[in-house]
C-alpha positions as CSV (number, residue, x, y, z in Angstrom):
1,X,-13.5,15.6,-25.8
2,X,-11.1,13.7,-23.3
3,X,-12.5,13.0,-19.7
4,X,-11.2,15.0,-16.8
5,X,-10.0,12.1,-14.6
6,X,-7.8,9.1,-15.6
7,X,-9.3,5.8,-16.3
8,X,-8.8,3.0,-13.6
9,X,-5.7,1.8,-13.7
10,X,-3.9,4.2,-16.0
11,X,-1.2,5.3,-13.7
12,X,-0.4,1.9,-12.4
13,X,-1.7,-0.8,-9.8
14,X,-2.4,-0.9,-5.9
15,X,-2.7,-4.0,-3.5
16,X,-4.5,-3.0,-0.9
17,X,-4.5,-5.1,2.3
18,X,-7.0,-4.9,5.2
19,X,-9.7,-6.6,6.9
20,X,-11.9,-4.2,7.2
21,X,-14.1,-4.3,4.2
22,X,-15.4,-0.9,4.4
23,X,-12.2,0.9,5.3
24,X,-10.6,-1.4,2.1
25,X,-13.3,-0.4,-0.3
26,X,-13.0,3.1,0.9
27,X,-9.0,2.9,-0.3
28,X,-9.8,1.1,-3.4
29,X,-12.3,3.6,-3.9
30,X,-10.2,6.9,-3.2
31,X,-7.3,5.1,-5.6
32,X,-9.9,4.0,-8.3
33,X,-11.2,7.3,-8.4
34,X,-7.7,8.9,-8.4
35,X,-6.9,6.9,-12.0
36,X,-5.2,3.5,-10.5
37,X,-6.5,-0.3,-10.4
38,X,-6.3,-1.8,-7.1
39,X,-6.6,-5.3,-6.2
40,X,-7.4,-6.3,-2.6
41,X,-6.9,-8.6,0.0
42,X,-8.8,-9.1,2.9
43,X,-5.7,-10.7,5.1
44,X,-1.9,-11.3,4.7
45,X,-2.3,-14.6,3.4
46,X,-4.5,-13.6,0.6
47,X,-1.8,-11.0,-0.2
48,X,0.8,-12.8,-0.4
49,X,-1.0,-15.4,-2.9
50,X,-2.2,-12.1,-5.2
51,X,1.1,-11.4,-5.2
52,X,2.8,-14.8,-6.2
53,X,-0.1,-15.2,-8.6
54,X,0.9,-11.8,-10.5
55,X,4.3,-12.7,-10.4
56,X,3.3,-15.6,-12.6
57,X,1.5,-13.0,-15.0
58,X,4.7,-11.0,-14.9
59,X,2.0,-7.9,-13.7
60,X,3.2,-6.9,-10.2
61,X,1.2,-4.1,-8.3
62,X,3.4,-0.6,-8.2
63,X,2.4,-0.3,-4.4
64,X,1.5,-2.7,-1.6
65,X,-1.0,-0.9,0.9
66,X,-1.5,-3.1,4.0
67,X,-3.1,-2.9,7.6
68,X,-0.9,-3.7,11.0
69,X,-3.4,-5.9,12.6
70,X,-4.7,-8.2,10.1
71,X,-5.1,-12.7,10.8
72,X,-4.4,-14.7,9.3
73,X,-0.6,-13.1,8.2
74,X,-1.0,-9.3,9.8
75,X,1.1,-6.2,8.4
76,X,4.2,-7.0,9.3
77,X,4.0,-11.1,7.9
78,X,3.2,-9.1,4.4
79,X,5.5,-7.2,4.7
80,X,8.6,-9.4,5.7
81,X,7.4,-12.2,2.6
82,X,7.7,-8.6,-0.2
83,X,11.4,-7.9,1.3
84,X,12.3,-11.6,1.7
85,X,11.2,-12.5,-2.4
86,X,13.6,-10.9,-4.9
87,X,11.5,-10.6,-7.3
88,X,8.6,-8.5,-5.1
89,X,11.6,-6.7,-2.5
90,X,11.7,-3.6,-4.9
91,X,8.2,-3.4,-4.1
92,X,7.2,0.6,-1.7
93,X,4.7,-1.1,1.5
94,X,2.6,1.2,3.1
95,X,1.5,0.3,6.3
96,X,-1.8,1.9,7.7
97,X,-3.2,1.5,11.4
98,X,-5.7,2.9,13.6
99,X,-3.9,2.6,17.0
100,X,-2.4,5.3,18.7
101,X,0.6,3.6,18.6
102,X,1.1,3.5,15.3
103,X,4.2,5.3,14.7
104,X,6.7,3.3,16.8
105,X,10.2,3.1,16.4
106,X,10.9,4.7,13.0
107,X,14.7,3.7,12.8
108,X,13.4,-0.1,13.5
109,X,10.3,0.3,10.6
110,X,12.9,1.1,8.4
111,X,15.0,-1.7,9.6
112,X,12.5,-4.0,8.5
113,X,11.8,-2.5,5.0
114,X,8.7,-0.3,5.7
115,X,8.4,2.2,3.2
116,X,5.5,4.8,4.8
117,X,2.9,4.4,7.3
118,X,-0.5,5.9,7.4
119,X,-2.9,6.9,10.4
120,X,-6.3,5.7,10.2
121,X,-8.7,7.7,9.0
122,X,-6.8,8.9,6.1
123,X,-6.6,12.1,4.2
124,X,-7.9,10.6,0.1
125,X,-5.6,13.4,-1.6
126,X,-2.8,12.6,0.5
127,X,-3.3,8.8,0.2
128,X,-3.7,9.8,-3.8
129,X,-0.5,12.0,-3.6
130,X,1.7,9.3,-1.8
131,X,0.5,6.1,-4.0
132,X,1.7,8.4,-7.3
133,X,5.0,9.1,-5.7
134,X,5.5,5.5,-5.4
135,X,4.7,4.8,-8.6
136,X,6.6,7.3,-10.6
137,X,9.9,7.0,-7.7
138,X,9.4,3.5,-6.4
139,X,11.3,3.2,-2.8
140,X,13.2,6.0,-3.4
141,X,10.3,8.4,-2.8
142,X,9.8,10.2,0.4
143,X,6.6,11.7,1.2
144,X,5.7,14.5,2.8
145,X,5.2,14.4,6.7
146,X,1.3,15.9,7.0
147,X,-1.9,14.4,6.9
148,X,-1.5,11.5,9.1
149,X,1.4,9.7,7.0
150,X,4.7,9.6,7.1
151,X,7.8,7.9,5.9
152,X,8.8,4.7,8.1
């Protein structure tokens, strides 16, 4: 009899990125759940040294999930490093964020290589949903626009 559910880390891997150790178990927990392994990172720096470590292993994440406030190196330091590094640029970023604010400037987002954003708390299925797109599309996938994400 196969199992209903995929095992962890069947349909690919996910960084996730935030200081907030119950909001970044919650994500890990939602992706495990959904069939992915995630590794996490409780600030930018860490991140970015996950990342230049798996690029060593030649096992790079599919997505990079990361929070906007963050020290040390916040959202935006995590993300300029992926889209300065050849060999991590290809890379979808997600950013997530609590504030009210969190949308911005979309044209500028994009500008600086931002993939998605989504609003804190998150929908799980939608989360689930978007980190799959990534995965089978890379940065070429658009998501949706409902259920607090959206593309940068």
């Amino acid at each position: 009899m196969e199992p209903a559910f995929e095992s962890a880390g069947d349909l690919g891997i996910v960084l996730v990125c935030d200081d907030t150790e119950s909001i970044r178990r919650l994500v890990a927990m939602n992706l495990e759940i959904g069939g992915f392994e995630v590794l996490e990172a409780p600030n930018g720096e860490t991140a970015i040294g996950i990342l230049e470590q798996r690029c060593t292993i030649g096992r790079l994440p599919d997505v990079v999930i990361v929070d906007v406030q963050m020290t040390p190196g916040d959202g935006w330091f995590v993300l300029r490093r992926i889209r300065q590094d050849p060999v991590l640029a290809h890379l979808p970023v997600v950013m997530t964020s609590a504030a009210d604010d969190y949308r911005g400037d979309r044209e500028w987002q994009r500008s600086q290589g931002l993939d998605s954003w989504v609003k804190k708390p998150f929908d799980p299925e939608f989360l689930i949903e978007m980190v799959s797109g990534y995965v089978a599309h890379g940065r070429a996938y658009h998501p949706p626009s409902h259920a607090g994400g959206n593309s940068a």
